[in-house]
N, C-alpha and C positions, 0 to 999 in steps of 0.2 A: 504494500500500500504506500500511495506516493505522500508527500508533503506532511510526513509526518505524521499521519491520522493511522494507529491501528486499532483494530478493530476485534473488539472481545463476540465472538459468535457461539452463542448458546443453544442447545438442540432444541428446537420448537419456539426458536423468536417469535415474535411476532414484527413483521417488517414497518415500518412507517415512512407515505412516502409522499412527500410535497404532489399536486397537480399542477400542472402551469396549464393553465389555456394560452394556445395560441390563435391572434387573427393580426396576419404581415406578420409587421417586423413588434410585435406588441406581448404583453404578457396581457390578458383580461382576466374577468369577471362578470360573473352574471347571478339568476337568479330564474331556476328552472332550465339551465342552460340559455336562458333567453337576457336581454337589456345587456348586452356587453359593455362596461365600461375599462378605458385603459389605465391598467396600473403603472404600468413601466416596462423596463426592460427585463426581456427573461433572462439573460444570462446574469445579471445583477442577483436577483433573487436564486436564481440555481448557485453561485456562488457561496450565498449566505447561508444555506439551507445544509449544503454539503460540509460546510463548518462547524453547522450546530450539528451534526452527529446524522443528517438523511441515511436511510439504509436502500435507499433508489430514488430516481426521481420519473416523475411520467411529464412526459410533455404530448399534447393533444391538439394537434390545428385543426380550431373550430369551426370552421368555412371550407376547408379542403374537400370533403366530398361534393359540397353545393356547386363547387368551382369546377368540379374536374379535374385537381391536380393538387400534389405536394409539397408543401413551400418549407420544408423544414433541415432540408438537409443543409444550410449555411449554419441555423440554430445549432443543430444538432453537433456539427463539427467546431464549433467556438466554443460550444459547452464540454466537447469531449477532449477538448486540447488542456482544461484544468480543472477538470472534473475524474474523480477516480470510483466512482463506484456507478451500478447499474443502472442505465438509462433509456426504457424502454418509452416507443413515439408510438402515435396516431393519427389518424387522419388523413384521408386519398388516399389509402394504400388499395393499387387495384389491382397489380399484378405482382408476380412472385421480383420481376425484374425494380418494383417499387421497395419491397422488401429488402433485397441486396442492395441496391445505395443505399437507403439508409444504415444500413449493417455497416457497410463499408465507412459511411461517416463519421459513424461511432455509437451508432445503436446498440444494444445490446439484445436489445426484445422489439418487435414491436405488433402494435395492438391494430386488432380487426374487427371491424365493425361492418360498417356499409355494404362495401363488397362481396363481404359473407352472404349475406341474405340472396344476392344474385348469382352468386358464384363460390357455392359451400365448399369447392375442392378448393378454392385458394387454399381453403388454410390445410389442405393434404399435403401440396404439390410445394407449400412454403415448410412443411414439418420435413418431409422427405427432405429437400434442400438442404437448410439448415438446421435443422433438429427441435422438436419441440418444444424445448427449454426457451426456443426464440420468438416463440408461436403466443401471444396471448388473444382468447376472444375476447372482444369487448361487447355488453351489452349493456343497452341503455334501456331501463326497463320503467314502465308507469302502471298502477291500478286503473285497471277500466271495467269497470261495473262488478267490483270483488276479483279479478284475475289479473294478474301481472303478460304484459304484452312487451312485445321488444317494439321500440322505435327505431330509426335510423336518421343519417345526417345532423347530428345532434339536435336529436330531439323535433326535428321538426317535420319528420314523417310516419306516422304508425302502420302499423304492420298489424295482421291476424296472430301473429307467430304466439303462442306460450313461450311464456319465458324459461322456465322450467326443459320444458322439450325442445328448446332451441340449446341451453346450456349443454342439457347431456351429449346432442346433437353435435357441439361445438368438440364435444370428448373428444367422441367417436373418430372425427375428422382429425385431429391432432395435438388440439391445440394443448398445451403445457400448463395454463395458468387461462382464469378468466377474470377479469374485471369487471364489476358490478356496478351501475353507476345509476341510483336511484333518481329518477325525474323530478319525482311527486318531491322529493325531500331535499335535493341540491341547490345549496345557496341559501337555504329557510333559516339554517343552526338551529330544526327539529332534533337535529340528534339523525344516527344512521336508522336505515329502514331495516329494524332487526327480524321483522318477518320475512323479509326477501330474502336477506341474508342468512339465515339460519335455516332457512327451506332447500338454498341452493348446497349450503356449506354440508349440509347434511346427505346431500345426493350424490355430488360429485368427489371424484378420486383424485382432481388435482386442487392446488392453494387457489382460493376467492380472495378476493381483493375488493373490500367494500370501499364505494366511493358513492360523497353526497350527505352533506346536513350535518357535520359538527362542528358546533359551535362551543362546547370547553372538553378538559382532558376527560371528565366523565363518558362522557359518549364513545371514546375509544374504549374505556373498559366495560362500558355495555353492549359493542356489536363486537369485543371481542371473545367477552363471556359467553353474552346470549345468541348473538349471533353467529357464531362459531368461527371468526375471519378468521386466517390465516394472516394477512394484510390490509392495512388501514392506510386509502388516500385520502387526504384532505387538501385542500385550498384554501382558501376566507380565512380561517383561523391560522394559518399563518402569514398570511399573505397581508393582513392589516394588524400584526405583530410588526413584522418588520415594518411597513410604512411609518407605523407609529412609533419605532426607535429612530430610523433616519429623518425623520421630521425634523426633529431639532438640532441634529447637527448641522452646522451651515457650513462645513464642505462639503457637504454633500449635491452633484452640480446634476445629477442625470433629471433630465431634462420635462421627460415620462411622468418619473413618479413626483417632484416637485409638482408639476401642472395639476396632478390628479390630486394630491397633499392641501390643493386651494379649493375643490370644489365642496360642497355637503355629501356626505358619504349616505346619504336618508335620514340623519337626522333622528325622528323616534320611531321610523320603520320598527317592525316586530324583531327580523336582524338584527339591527344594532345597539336591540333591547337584553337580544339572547346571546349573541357573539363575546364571549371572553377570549379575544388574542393569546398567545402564547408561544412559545419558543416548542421547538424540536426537542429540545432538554428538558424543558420542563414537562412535557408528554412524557417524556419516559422516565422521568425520574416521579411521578406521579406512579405511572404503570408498576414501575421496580416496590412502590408502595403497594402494592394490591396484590405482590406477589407474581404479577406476569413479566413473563422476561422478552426484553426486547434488546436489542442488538446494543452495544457502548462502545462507547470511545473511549 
C-alpha cells in the first residue's frame, strides 16, 4: 500500500465506501437520484475520503446512459494516479470493449446497470473477460404498489422487472458483487431500505452493497445488522462533512465547491433536518463500538 496508509483487514469487514455522482466534469447530488446540484470537484473529495481510511470508492456518471456514452475514463485515470485502493465506475457501460478502458484507466470493478436489462450476456461475456470479481450488477430498485421493481438510466425509466428475480438473475450471468441503490430512500437521510436489503442479502451468494438514505452513523449499523450488507455506500453524509470542514479554510481556492458553499443547501428541508455529517473515521470508529468490524488504518 502506497503513501503510507496500511491497512489492518479483518475476516468479515464490513466495506465503507464514498459514492460520487458524476455529471461532466462535476461531482453532484440529488434527491431521489433526481435535482442534481454541483458540489465540486470529484477528484478533490476522492482524495479526502481515501485519507480518512475509504475501503473503495464508486464513482457513477449520472447522464451516461441518457447520452449514449462514457465520460469517465479522464476521472477515473487522475483519480487512479493517487489513489491506492478499489475503484469500481458506472454509467454507459454498453459493451464489454467499455468495460476494458475503463479497467485499463484504472478501474478496478465496474458497475452495470442499463445495459443489462437489454443485453443480460454483457455481464457473461464481461465475467468470462475479466473475471467476476470485476463484474458488479447495479440495481436501482423502487416500491411500486408493495413490490420492488428495477428502474434504469438512473432512475428515470421503470421497468416490469422484480427486483428480486433480476438480482439472482444478475448471479447467474456473472456478476461478482451487486449494488443496491434504493430510489424510494436516496438522498431522504431515511436511513437504508432495510427490507430490500435484507431480502436480497439473504438470497444471494455474493456481497450486496446497500446504497441510499443515510443520514448518521446509526443507519450503517442498522442495514448492517438488519439488513445483512456486506457493504455500505453513502454520499450526502459525507459529502457535506467535508464541505463543511473546507468552508472555513480560506485556502481553500476550488472553484466548484466555494460557488456551491454560497448557495442554501434547503435550509429546513426534512434532509437537512435529518442529515448528521460525519467523517469516514468516525463511521467506523462508531461501528468498532457496536462491535462490527470494518477495515483500519
Amino acid at each position: 500500500m502506497e503513501d503510507g496508509l496500511v491497512y489492518n483487514l479483518t475476516m468479515n469487514s464490513i466495506r465503507i465506501i464514498p459514492r460520487l455522482d458524476i455529471k461532466g466534469p462535476n461531482l453532484v447530488k440529488g434527491v431521489h437520484l433526481e435535482g442534481l446540484r454541483v458540489l465540486g470537484k470529484p477528484w478533490e473529495f476522492a482524495n479526502k475520503y481515501y485519507e480518512e481510511g475509504a475501503d473503495e470508492l464508486l464513482y457513477i456518471d449520472t447522464v451516461a446512459s441518457l447520452y449514449g456514452r462514457n465520460n469517465l475514463s479522464d476521472i477515473v485515470r487522475k483519480t487512479a494516479e493517487r489513489i491506492f485502493i478499489p475503484l469500481t465506475v458506472g454509467g454507459g457501460i454498453r459493451t464489454v470493449e467499455d468495460v476494458k478502458m475503463l479497467l485499463r484507466a484504472g478501474a478496478d470493478k465496474v458497475a452495470i446497470n442499463t445495459a443489462a436489462i437489454s443485453n443480460p450476456y454483457l455481464i457473461t461475456e464481461s465475467a468470462l473477460a475479466f473475471g467476476s470479481q470485476c463484474i458488479v450488477g447495479s440495481i436501482q430498485a423502487k416500491k411500486i404498489e408493495g413490490k420492488y421493481k428495477v428502474f434504469t438510466d438512473n432512475a428515470r425509466e421503470r421497468t416490469d422487472i422484480d427486483v428480486v428475480e433480476w438480482a439472482e438473475r444478475l448471479v447467474e450471468l456473472g456478476a461478482g458483487e451487486l449494488l443496491i441503490t434504493s430510489i424510494d430512500y436516496e438522498g431522504t437521510g431515511r436511513g437504508y431500505d432495510i427490507t430490500l436489503n435484507s431480502l436480497l442479502s439473504e438470497k444471494l451468494p455474493v456481497p450486496v452493497i446497500a446504497c441510499g438514505g443515510a443520514s448518521s452513523a446509526v443507519d450503517f449499523e442498522e442495514v448492517i445488522l438488519n439488513g445483512k450488507a456486506d457493504a455500505v455506500a453513502a454520499s450526502s453524509i459525507f459529502h457535506y462533512y467535508y464541505l463543511d470542514k473546507v468552508k472555513s479554510e480560506s485556502e481553500y481556492k476550488e472553484e466548484g465547491n466555494t460557488a456551491f458553499m454560497k448557495k442554501d443547501r434547503g435550509g429546513s428541508s426534512f434532509m437537512e433536518n435529518r442529515l448528521k455529517p460525519c467523517s469516514i473515521k468516525e463511521i467506523k470508529d462508531y461501528l468498532k463500538l457496536k462491535s462490527i468490524n470494518s477495515r483500519s488504518i
